[in-house]
N, C-alpha and C positions, 0 to 999 in steps of 0.2 A: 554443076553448080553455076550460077548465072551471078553474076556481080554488078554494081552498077549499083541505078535506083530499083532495082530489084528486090524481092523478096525472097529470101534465103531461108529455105527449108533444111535444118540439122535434125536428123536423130540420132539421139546418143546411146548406142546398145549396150553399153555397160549399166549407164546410168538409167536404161529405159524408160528414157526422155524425148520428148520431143517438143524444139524449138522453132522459133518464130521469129526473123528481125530482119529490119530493115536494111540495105548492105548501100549508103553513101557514098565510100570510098572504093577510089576506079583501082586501086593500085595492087591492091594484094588479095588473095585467094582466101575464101573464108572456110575452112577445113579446121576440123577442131583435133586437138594434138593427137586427146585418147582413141581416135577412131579411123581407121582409114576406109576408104570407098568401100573394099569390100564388105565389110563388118557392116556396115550401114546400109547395106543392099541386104542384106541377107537377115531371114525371116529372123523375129523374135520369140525361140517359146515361153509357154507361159513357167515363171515361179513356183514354183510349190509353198507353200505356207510356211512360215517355221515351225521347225520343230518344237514341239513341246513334251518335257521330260513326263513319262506315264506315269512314274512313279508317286509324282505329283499329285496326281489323281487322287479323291480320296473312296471313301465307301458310297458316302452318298451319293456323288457323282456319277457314280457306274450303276446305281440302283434306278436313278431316271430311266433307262434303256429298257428295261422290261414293261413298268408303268406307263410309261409314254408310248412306247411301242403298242401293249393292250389298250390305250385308250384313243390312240390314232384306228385300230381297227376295229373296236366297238365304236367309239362316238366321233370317231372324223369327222363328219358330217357338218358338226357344232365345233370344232375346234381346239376341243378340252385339251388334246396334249400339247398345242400352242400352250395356251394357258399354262401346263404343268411345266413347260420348259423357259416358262418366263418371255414368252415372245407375245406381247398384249396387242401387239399392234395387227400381227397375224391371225390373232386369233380370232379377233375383235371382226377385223376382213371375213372371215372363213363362216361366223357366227351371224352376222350382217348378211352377207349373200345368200346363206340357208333358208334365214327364215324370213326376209323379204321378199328376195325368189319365189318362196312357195306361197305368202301372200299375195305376191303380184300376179302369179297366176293362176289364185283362187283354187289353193290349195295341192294343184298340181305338184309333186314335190322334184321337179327338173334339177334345180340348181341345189337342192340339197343334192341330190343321187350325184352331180360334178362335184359337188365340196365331200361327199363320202366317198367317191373313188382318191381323191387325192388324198385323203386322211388315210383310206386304206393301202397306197400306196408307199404313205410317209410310214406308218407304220412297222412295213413289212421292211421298208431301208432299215429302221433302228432296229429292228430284231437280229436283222440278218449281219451287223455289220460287228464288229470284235468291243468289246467295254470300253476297249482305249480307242479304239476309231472311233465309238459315236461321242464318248465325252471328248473328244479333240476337236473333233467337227462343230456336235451341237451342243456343246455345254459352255465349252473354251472359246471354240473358233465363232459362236452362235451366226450359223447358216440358218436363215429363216425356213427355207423353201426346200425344199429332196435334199 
């Protein structure tokens, strides 16, 4: 760490924080209590989400997972189980790129068949993953995107 009129770069790995300030005074070391050198070298992994109790979960909740699942693999392409899982802005995207794509290239349907591989992909995630992992992900957590 460099002192002075310097600029003083802190991360705080507990807090996984990262600071910024200007260091004025010549006189004392600017180290912050909760961390020592080592800690602050040393990579950060990432968080896990919190936890959220399953039980919580209700019926409807877990029943999006089949419906959106089937409708990511019949109609990816348009976006519908955006739609059905309440993510408009996605979907709107997914639905937008389909059918301009395939007018802009006069029918060609390119960027549909990219909007139905990623539909049929999203698809195949919520089918394959447990009740309580897709409603903690995409219902709870709402992960737009895989």
């Amino acid at each position: 760490m460099l002192s002075g009129n310097f600029i003083i770069h802190n991360y705080h790995v507990r807090r996984n924080t990262y600071t910024r300030s200007i260091r004025t005074d010549y006189t004392r070391d600017v180290r912050t209590a909760d961390t020592t050198p080592a800690e602050a070298a040393a990579p950060v992994a990432p968080q896990p989400a919190p936890a959220v109790d399953p039980s919580e979960f209700t019926k409807e909740q877990k029943e999006k997972k089949l419906v959106s699942g089937l409708l990511g693999i019949l109609l990816g392409a348009l976006g519908i189980h955006k739609f059905y899982l309440g993510y408009q802005k996605e979907g709107i995207i997914m639905l937008v790129v389909s059918v301009v794509g395939t007018v802009a290239l006069c029918g060609v349907p390119f960027a549909a068949f990219g909007m139905g591989v990623v539909g049929l992909i999203e698809g195949i995630l919520y089918l394959t993953k447990t009740d309580d992992e897709f409603v903690s992900t995409y219902v709870v957590g709402r992960k737009p995107w895989f």
